[in-house]
Backbone as a ProteinNet text record, in pm:
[ID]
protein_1_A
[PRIMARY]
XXXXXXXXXXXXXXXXXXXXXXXXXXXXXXXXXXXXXXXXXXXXXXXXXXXXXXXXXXXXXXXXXXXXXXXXXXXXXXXXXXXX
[TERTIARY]
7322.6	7331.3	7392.7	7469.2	7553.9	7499.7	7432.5	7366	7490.3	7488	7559.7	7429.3	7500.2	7392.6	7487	7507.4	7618.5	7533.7	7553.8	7470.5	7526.1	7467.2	7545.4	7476.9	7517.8	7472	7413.7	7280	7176.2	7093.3	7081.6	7011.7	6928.2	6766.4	6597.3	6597.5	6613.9	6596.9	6721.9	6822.7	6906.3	6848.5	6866	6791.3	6691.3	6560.8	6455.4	6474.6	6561.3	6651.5	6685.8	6767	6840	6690.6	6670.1	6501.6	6403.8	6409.3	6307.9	6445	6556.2	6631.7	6636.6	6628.4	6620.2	6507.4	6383.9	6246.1	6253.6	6276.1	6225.3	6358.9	6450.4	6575.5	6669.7	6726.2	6830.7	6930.8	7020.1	7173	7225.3	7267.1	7354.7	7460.6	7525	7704.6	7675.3	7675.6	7729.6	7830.2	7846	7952.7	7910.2	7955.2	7957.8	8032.5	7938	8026.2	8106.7	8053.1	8147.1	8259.8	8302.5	8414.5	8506.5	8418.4	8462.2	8442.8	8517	8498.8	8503.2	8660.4	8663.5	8495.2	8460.5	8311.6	8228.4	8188.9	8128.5	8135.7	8249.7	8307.1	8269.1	8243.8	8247.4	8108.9	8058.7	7891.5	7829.9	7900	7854	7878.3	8007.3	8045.3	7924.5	7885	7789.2	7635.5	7592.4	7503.7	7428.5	7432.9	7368.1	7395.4	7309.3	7324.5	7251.1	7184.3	7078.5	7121.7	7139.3	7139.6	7025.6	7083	7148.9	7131.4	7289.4	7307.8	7309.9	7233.9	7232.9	7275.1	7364.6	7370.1	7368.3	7288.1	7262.2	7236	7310.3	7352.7	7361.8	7326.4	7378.8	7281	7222.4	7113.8	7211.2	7188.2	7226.7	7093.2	7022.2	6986.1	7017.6	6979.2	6959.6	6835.1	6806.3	6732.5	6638.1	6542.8	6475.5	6345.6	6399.5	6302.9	6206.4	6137.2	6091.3	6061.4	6008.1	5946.8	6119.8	6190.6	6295.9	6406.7	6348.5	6418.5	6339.3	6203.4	6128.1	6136.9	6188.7	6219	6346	6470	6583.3	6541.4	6442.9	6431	6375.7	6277.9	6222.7	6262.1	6396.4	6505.4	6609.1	6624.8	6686.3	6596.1	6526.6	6408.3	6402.7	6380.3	6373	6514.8	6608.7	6717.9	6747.9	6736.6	6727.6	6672	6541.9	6425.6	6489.6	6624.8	6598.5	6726.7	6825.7	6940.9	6924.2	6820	6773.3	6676.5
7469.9	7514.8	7402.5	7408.7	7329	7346.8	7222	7196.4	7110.7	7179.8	7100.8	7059.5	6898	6900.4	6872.2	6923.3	6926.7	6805.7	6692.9	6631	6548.1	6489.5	6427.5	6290.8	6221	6051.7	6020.6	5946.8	5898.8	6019.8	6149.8	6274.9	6263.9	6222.2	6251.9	6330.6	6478.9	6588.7	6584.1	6535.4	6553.9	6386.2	6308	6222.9	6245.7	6321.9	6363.7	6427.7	6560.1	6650.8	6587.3	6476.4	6410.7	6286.2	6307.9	6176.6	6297.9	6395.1	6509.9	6545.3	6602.2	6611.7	6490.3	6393.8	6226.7	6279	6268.2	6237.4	6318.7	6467.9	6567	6581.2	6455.6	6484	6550.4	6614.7	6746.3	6630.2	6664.8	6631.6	6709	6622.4	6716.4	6654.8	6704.6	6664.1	6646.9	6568.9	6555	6547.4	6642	6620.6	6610.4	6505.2	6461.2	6580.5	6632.7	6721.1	6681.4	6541.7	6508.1	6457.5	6408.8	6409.7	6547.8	6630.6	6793.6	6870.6	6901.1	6931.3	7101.7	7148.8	7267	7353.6	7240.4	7312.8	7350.8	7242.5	7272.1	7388	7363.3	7516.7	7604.5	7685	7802	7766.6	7694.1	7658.1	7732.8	7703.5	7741.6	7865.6	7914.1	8086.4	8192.4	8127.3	8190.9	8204.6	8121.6	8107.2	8001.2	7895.1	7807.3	7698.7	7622.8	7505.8	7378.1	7382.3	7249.2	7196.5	7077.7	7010.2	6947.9	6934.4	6931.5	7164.7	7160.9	7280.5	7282.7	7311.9	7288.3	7474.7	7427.7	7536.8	7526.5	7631.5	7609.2	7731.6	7730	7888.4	7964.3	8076.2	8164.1	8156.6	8074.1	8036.8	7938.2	7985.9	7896.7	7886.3	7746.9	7760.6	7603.7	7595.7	7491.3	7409.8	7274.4	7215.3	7181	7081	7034	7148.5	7202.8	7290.2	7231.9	7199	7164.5	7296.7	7357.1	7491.2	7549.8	7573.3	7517.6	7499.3	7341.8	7244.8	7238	7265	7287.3	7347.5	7522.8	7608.2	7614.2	7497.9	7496.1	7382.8	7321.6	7213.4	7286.3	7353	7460.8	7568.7	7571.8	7684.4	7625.2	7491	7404.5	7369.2	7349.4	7265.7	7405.7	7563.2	7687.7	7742.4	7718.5	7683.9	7602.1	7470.1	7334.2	7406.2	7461.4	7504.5	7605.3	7692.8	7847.8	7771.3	7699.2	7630.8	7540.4	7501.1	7393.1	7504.6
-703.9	-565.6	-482.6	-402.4	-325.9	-210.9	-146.2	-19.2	95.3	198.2	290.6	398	463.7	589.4	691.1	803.7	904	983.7	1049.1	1103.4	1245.6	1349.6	1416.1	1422.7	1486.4	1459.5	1564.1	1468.1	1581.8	1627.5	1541.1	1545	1484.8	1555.5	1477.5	1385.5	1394.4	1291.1	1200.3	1193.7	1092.3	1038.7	1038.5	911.2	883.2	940.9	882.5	756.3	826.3	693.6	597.7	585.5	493.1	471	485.4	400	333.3	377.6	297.5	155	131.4	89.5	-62.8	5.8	-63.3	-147.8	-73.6	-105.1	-194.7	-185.5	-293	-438.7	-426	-517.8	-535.2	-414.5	-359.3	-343.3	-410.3	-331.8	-233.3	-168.4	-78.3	30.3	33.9	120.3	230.5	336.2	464.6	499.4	602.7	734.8	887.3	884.1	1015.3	1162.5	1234.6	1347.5	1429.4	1467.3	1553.3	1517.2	1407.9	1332.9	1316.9	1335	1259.2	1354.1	1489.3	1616.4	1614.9	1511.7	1466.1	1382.8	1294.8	1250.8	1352.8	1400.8	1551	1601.1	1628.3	1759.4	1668.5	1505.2	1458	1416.8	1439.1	1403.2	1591	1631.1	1794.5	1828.7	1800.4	1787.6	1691.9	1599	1539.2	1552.7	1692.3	1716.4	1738.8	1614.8	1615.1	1691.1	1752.9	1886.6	1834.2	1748.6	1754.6	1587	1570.4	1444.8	1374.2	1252.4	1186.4	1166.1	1098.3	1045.9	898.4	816.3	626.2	557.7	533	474.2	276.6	214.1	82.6	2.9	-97.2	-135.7	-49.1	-21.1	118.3	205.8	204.5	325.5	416	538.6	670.7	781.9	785.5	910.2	1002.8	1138.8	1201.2	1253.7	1291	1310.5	1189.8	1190.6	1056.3	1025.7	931.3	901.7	737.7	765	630.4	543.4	569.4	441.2	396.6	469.9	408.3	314.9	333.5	304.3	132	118.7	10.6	-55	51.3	-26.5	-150.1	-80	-149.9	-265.5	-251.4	-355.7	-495.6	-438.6	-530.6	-580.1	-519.6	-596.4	-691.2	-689.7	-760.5	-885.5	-874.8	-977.7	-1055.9	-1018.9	-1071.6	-1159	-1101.7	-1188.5	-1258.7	-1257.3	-1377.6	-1454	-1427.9	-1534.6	-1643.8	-1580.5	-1681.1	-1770.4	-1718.9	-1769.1	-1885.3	-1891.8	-2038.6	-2087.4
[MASK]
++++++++++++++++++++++++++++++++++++++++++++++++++++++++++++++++++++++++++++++++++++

């Protein structure tokens, strides 16, 4: 599963995100928004306003959500599992 974390700098809840992510052994990609002004704008057209934005398999949500963020760890660890 391919985890993105959309994040902006010097944002409480997006390194939280990305230290729970760490903690529980999830990889996952950052991009920086404010670098990525175009993401933004279609991250904002679609609704969402507050960062970090993670999107992971077809799950999209915003702000630090831990249950989650657990939930995707535990969908990873459930796939490792059926693959070996």
């Amino acid at each position: 599963m391919q985890v993105t974390v959309y994040s902006l700098p010097n944002c409480v809840q997006c390194n939280q995100t990305k230290k729970v992510f760490t903690t529980l052994g999830v990889e996952y990609n950052e991009v920086m928004l404010d670098e990525n002004p175009e993401k933004a704008a279609e991250f904002m057209d679609k609704g969402y306003k507050q960062a970090p934005i993670v999107t992971a398999g077809g799950e999209i949500w915003s702000g630090f959500r831990l249950e989650r963020i657990q939930g995707v760890a535990l969908q990873i660890r459930a796939d490792n599992a059926k693959a070996h």
